[in-house]
ZAKOLLUM-956132 format. One line per field, with one value per atom (N, C-alpha, C): residue in one letter; x, y, z. Coordinates in Angstrom, 2 decimals, decimal comma, padded with zeros to 5 digits. Layout:
! ZAKOLLUM-956132
rest: c(A	...)
px: c(X	...)
py: c(Y	...)
pz: c(Z	...)
END
This chain:
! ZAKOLLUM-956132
rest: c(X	X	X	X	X	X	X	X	X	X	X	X	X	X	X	X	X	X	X	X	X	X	X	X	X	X	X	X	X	X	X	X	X	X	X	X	X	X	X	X	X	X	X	X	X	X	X	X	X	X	X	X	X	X	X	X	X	X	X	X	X	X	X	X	X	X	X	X	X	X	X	X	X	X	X	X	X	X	X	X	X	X	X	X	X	X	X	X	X	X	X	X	X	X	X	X	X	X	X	X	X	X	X	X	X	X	X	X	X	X	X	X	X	X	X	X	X	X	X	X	X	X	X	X	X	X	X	X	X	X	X	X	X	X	X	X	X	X	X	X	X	X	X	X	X	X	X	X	X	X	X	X	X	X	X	X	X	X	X	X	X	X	X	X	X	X	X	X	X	X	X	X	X	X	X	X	X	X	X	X	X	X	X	X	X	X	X	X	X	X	X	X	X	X	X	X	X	X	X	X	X	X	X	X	X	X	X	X	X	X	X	X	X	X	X	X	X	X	X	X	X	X	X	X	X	X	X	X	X	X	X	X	X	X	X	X	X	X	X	X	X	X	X	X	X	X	X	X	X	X	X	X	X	X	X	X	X	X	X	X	X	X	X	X	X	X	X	X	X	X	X	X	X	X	X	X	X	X	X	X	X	X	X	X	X	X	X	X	X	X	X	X	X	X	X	X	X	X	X	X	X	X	X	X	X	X	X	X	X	X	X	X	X	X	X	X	X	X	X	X	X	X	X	X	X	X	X	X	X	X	X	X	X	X	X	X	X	X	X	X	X	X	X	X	X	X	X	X	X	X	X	X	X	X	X	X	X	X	X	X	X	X	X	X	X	X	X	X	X	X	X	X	X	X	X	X	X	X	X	X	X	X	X	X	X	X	X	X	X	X	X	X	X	X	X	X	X	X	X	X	X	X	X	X	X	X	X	X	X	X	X	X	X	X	X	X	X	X	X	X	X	X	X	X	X	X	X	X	X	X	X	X	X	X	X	X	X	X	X	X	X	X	X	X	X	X	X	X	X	X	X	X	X	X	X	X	X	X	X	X	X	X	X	X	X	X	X	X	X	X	X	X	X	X	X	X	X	X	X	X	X	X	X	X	X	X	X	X	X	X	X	X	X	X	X	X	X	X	X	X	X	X	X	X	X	X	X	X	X	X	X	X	X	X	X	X	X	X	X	X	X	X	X	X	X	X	X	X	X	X	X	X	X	X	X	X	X	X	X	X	X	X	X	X	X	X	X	X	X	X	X	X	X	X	X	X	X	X	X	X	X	X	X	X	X	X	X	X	X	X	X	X	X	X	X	X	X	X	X	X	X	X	X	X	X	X	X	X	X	X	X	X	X	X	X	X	X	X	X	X	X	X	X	X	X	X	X	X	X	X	X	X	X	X	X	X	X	X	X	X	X	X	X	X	X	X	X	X	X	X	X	X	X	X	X	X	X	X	X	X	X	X	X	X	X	X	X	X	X	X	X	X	X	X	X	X	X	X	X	X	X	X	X	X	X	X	X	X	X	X	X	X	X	X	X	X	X	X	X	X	X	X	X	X	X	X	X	X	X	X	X	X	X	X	X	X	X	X	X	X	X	X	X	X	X	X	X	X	X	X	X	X	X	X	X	X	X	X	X	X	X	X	X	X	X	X	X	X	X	X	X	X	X	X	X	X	X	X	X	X	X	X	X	X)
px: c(063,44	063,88	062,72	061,16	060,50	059,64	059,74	059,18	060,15	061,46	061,89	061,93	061,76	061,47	060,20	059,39	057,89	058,10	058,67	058,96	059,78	060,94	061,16	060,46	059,66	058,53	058,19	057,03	056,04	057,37	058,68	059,09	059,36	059,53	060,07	058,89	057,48	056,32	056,17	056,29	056,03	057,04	058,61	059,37	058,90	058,40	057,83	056,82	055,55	054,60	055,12	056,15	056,13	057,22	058,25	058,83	058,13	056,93	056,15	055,79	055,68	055,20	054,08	053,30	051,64	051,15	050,19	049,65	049,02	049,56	048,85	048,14	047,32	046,44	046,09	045,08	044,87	043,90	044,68	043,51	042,92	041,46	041,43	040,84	040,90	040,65	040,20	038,51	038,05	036,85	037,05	036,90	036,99	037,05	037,08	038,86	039,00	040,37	041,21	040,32	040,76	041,65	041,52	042,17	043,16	043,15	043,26	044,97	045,62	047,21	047,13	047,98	047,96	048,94	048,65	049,70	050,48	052,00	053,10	052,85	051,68	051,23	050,77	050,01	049,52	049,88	051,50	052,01	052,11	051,85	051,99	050,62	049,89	048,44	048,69	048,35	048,17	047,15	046,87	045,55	045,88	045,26	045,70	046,23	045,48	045,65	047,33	047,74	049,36	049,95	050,41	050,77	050,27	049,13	048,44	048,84	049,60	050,08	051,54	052,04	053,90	053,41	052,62	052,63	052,47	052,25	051,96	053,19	053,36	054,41	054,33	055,23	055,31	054,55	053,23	051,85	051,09	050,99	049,91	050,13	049,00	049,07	047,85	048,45	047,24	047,26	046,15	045,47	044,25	045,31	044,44	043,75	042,53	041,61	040,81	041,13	040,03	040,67	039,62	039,86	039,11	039,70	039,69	038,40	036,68	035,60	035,05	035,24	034,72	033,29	032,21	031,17	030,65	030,12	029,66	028,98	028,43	028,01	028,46	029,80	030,60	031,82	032,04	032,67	032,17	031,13	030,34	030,49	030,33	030,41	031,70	033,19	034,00	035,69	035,91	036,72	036,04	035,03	034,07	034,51	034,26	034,59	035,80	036,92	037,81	038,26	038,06	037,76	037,27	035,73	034,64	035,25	035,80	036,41	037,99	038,54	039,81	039,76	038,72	038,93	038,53	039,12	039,07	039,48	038,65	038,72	039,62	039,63	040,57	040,93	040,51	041,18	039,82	040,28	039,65	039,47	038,11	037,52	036,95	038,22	037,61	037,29	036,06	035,23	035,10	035,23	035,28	034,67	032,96	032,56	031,57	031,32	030,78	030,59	031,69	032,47	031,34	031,28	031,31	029,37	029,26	027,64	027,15	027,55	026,20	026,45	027,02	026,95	026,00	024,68	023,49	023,76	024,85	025,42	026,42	027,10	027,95	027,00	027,82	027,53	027,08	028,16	028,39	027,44	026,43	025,70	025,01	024,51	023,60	022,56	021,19	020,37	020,58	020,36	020,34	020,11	018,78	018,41	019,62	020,02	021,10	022,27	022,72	024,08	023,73	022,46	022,45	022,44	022,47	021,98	023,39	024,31	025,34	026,47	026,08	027,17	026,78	025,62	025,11	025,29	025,58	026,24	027,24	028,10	029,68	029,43	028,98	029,12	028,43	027,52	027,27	028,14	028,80	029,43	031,11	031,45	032,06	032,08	031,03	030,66	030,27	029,81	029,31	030,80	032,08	033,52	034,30	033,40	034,34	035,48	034,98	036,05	035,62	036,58	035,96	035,95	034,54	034,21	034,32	035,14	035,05	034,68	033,39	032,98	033,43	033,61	034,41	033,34	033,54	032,44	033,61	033,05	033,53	034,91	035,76	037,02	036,24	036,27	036,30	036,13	035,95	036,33	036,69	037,42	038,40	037,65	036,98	035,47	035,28	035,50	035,25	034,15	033,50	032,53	033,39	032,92	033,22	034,06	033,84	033,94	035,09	035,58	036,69	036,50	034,94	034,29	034,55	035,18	034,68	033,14	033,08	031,66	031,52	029,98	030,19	030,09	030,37	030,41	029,87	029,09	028,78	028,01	027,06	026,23	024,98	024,73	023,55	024,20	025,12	025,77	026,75	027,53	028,17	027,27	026,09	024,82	024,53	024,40	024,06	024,81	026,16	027,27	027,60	026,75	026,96	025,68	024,28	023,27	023,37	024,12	024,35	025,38	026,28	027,30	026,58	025,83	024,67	023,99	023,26	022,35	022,96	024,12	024,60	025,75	025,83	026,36	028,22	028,71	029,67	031,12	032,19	033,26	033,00	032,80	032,67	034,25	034,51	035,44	034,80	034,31	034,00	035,15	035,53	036,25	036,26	034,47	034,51	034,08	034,22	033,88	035,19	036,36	037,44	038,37	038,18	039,00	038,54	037,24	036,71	037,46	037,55	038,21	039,78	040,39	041,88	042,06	040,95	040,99	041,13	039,85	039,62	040,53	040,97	042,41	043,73	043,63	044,74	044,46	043,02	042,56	042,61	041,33	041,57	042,92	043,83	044,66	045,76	046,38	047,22	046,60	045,77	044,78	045,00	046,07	045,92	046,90	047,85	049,08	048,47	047,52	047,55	046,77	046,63	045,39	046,53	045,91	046,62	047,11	047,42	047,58	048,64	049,05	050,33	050,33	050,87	051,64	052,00	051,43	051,87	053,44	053,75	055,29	056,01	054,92	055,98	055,77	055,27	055,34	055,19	056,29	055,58	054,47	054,09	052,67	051,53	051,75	050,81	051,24	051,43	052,15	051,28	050,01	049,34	049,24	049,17	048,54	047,62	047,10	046,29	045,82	044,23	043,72	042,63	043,07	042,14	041,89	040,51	039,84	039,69	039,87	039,41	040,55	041,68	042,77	043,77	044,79	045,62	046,80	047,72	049,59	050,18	051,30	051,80	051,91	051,94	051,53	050,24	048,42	047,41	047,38	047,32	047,60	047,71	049,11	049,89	049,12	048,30	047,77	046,42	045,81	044,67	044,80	045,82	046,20	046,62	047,15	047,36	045,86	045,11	043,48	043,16	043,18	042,31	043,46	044,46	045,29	045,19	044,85	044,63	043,45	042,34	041,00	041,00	041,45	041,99	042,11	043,47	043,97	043,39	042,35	041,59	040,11	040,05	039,35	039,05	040,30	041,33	040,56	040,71	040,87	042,14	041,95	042,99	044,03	043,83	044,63	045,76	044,97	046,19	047,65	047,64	048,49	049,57	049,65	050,64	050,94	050,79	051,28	052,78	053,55	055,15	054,77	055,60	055,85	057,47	057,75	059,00	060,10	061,01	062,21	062,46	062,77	063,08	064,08)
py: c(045,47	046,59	047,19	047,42	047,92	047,16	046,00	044,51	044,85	044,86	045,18	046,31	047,66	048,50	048,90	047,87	048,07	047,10	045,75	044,96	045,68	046,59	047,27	048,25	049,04	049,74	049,03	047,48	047,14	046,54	046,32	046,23	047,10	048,13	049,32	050,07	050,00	049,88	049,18	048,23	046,97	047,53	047,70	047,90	049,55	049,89	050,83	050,70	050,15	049,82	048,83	048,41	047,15	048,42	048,93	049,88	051,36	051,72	052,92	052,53	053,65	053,59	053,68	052,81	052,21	053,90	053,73	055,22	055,16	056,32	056,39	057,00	056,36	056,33	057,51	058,68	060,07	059,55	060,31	060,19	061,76	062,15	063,38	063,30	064,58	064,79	066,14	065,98	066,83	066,76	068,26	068,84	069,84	070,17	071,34	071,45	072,36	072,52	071,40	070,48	069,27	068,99	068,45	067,75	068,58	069,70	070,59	071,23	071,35	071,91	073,19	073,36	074,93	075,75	076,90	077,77	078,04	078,49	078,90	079,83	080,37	081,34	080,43	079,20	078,75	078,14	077,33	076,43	076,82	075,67	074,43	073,89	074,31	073,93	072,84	071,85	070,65	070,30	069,93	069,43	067,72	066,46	065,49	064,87	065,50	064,95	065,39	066,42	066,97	065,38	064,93	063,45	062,49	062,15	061,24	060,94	062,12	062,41	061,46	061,29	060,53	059,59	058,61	057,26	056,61	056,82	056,11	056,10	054,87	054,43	056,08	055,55	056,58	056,43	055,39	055,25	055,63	056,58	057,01	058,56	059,77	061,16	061,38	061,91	062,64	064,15	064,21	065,66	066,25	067,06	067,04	068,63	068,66	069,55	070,44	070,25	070,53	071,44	072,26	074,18	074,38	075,34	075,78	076,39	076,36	076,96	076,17	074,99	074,55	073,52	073,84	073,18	072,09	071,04	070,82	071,88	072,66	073,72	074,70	075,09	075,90	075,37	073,94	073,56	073,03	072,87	072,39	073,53	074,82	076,21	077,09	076,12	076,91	075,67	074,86	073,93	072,34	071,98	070,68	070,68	072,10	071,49	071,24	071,36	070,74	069,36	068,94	067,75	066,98	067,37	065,94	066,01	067,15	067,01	066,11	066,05	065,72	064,09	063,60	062,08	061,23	060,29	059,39	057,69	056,67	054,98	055,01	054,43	053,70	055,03	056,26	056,99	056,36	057,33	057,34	058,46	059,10	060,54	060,01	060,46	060,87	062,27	062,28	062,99	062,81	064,24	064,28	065,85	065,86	067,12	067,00	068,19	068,03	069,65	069,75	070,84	071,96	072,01	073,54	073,60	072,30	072,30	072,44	071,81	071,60	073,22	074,25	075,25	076,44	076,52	077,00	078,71	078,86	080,30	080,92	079,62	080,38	080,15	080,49	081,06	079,73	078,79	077,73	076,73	076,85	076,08	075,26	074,01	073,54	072,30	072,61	071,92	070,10	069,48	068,11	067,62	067,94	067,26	067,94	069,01	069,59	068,96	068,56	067,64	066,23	065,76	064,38	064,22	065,12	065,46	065,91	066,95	067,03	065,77	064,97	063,94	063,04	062,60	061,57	062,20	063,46	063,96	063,52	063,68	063,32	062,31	061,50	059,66	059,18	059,65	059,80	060,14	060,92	061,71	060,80	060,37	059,00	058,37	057,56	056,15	056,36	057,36	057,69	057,53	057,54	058,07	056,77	055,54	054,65	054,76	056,00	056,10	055,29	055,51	054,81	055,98	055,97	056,89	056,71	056,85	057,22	058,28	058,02	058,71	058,63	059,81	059,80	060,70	060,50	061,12	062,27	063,15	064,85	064,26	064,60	064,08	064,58	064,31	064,56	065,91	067,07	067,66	067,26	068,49	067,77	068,31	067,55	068,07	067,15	067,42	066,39	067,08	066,15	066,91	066,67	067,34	067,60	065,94	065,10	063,42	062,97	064,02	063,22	062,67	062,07	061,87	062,55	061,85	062,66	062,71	063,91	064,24	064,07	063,59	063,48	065,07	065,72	066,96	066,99	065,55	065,69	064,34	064,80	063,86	063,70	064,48	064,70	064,38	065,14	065,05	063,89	063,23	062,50	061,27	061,09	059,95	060,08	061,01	061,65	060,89	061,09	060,49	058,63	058,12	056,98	056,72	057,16	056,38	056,37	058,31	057,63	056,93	056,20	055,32	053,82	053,50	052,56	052,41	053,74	053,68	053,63	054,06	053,87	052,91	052,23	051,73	051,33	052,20	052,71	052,85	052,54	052,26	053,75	053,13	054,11	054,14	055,30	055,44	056,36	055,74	056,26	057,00	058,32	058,75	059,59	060,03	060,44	059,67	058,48	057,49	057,19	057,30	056,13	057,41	058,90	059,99	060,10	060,04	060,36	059,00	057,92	056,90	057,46	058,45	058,06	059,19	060,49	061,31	060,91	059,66	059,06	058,40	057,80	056,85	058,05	059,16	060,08	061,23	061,10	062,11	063,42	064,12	065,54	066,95	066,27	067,09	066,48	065,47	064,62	064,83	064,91	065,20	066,56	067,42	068,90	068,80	067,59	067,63	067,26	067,11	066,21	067,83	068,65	069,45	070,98	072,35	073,40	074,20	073,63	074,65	074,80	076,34	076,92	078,02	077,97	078,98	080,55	081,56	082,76	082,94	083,30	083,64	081,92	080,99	079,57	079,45	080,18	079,91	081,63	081,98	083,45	083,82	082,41	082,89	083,08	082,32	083,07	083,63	084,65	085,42	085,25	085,24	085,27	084,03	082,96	081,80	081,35	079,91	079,16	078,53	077,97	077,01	076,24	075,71	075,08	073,58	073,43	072,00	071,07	072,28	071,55	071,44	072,00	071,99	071,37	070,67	069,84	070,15	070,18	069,49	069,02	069,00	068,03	066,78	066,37	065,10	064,63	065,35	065,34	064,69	065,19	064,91	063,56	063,61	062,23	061,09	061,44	060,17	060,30	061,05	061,14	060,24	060,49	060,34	058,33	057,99	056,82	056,43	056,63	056,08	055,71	056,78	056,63	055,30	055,52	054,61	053,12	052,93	051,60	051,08	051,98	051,69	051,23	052,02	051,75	050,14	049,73	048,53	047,13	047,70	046,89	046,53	047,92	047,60	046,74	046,89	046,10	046,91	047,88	048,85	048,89	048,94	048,55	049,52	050,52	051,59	050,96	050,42	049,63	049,27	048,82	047,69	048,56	049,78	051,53	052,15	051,63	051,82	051,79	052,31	052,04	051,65	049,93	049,50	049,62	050,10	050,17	048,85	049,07	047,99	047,36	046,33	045,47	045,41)
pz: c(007,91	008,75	009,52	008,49	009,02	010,10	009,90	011,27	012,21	012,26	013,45	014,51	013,36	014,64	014,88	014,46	015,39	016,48	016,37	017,48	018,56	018,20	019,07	019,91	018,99	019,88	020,31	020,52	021,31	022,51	022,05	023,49	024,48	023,69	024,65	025,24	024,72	025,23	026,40	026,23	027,31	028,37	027,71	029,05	029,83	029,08	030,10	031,31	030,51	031,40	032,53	032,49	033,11	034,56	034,14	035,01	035,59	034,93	035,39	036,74	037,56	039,14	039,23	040,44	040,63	040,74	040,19	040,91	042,34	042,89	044,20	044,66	045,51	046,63	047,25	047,19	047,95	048,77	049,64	051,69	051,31	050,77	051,15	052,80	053,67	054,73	054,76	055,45	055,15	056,94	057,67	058,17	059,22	060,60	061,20	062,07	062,65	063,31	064,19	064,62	065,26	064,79	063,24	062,45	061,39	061,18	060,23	060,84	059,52	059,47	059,59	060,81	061,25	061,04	060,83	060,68	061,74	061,34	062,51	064,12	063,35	064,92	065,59	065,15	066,42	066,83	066,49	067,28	068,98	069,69	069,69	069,17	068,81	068,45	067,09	067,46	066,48	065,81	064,54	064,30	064,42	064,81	064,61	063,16	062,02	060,38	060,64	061,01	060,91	060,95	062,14	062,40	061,35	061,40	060,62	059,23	058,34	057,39	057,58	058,33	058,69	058,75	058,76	059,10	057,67	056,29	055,40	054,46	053,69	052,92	051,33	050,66	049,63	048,08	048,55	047,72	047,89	049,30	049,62	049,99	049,23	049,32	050,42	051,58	052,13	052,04	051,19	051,17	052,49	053,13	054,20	054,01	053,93	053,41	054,69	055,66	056,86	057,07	057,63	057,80	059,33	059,99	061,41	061,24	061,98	061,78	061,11	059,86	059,23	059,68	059,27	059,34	058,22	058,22	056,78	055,87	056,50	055,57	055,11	056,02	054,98	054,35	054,71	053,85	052,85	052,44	051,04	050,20	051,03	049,80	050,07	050,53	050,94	050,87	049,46	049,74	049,40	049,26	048,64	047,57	046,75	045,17	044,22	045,08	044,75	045,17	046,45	047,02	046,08	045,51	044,68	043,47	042,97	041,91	041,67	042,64	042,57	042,48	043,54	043,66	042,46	042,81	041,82	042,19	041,80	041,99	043,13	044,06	044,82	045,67	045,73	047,01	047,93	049,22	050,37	051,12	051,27	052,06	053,46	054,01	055,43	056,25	056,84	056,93	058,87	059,16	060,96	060,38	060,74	061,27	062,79	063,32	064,13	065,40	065,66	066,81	066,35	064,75	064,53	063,83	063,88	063,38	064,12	065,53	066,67	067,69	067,10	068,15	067,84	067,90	067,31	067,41	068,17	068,18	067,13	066,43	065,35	064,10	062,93	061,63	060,86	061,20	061,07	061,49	061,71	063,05	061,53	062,03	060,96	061,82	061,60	062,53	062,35	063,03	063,23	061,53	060,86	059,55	058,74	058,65	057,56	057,66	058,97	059,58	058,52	059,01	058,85	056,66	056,68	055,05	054,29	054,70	054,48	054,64	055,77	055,49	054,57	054,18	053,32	051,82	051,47	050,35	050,03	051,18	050,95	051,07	051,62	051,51	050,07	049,73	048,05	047,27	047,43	046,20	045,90	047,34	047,29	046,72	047,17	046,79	045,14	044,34	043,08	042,34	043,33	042,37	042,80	043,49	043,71	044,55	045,76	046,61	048,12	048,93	050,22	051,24	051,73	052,84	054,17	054,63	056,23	056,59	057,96	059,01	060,00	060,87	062,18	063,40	063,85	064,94	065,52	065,77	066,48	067,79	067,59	068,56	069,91	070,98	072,25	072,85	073,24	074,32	075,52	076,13	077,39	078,18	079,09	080,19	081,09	082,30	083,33	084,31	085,17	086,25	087,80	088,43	089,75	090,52	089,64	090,68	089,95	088,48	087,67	086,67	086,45	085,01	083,95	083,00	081,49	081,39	080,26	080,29	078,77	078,27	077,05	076,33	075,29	074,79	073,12	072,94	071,21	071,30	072,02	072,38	071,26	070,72	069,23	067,98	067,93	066,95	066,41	066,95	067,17	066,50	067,43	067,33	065,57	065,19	063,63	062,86	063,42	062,26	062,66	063,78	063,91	063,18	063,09	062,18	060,47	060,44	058,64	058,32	059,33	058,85	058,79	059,69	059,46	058,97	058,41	057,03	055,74	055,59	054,10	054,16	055,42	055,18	054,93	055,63	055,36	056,97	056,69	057,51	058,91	060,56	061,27	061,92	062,19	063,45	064,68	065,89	067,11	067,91	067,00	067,65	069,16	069,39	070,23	071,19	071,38	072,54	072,95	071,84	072,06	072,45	072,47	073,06	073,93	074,53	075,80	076,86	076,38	077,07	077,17	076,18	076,65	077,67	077,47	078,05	079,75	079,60	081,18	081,94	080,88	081,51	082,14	081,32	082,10	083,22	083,46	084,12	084,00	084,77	084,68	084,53	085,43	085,21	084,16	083,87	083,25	082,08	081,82	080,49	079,92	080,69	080,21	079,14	079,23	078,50	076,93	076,91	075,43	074,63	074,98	075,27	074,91	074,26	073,89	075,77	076,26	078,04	078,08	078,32	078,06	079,69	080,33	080,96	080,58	081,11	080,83	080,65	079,30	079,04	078,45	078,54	078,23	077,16	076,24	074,42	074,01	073,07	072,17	071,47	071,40	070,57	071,51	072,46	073,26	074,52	074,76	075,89	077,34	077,04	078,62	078,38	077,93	078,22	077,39	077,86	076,76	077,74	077,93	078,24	077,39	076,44	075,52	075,73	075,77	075,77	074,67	073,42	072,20	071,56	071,35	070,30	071,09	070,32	070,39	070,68	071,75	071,57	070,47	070,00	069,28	070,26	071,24	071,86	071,85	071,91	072,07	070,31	069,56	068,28	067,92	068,04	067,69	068,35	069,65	070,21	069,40	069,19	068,52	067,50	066,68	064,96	065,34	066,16	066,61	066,94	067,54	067,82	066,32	065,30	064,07	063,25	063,68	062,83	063,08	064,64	064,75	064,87	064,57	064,02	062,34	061,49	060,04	059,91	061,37	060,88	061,42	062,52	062,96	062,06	061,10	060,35	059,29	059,21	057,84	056,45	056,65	055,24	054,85	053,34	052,26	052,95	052,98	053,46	054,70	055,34	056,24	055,99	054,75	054,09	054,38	053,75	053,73	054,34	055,74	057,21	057,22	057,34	057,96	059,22	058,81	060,12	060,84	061,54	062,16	062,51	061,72	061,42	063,33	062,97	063,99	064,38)
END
């Protein structure tokens, strides 16, 4: 009697493990308003992570962590330590700072060596947890000169996050080369659409108007969040695989 219901336990053991669900996969996402989920006042204002979040199957959690103002340096002492604490084997931290380091006038500002030093933390602190790090270079500003040119707008900074992805080694996304291109392809004015520009009285939240270069549409967004997605799959990071592809 007593041989059989241990054989029953080790089957009903087994039939468990064998029916338990894979554990899944966390995207944390971690930095400034570009990317970052906004509150109801500021709609139409998009961060691109908003979108970026709909495209993955139901193995994969994105925790999107990026805060409006956020610098590497105040997000190391303001939101990091739940981030390094949380991950674990097999997630993936992606990392877009930039906007809010290189402006030597805010609070936020952090000189060239502190930039280049703060991201190689997080790409450490990664790689120490067996996660996979992505770097992203500062999304675009919307800036053209007098002839119709995009202009570059993260020209130091940007460069920062392309050498420590080369020095450690580690997966790049050129996001601000490959927004400044889509920016170019739609031109100066066609370019306003992807972009926060509102009309006095054409949204409640903002009654006089909006002309923002840096914050997003829910259209500006979604194309953004599409750039990083088909970098992912051109990369062929695992992450790819968890893409919803759309039925035929």
């Amino acid at each position: 009697m007593r041989t059989n219901l241990t054989l029953l336990s080790v089957l009903f053991l087994a039939l468990c493990a064998w029916i338990s669900p894979p554990q899944k996969t966390t995207v944390y996402m971690i930095g400034d308003s570009t990317m970052s989920i906004k509150e109801k006042r500021y709609y139409p204002e998009t961060g691109w992570g908003m979108p970026f979040a709909n495209y993955f199957d139901s193995t994969i959690v994105i925790e999107n962590r990026a805060k409006n103002g956020k610098s590497t340096k105040t997000f190391i002492n303001g939101g990091w330590a739940s981030v390094n604490e949380g991950m674990k084997a097999g997630d993936y931290l992606i990392i877009q700072f930039g906007h809010n380091d290189e402006v030597p006038t805010k609070k936020s500002a952090t000189t060239e060596s502190e930039f280049k030093k703060n991201l190689e933390m997080f790409v450490a602190a990664a790689k120490g947890k067996k996660v996979t790090p992505v770097l992203i270079t500062p999304v675009a500003r919307r800036k053209f000169d007098s002839t119709g040119h995009i202009l570059q707008t993260h020209e130091v900074y940007a460069q920062i996050v392309r050498n420590v992805a080369k020095d450690t080694k580690v997966v790049l996304i050129d996001l601000d080369i490959q927004s400044q291109q889509m920016f170019q392809q739609l031109g100066d004015e066609k370019s306003k659409m992807l972009l926060n520009y509102l009309e006095p009285g054409q949204n409640p939240n903002y009654p006089k108007g909006k002309e923002d270069d840096t914050h997003f549409s829910e259209l500006g967004a979604r194309r953004v969040a599409e750039i990083v997605l088909k970098n992912i799959i051109e990369l062929k990071l695992g992450l790819a695989e968890h893409i919803v592809k759309p039925k035929s």
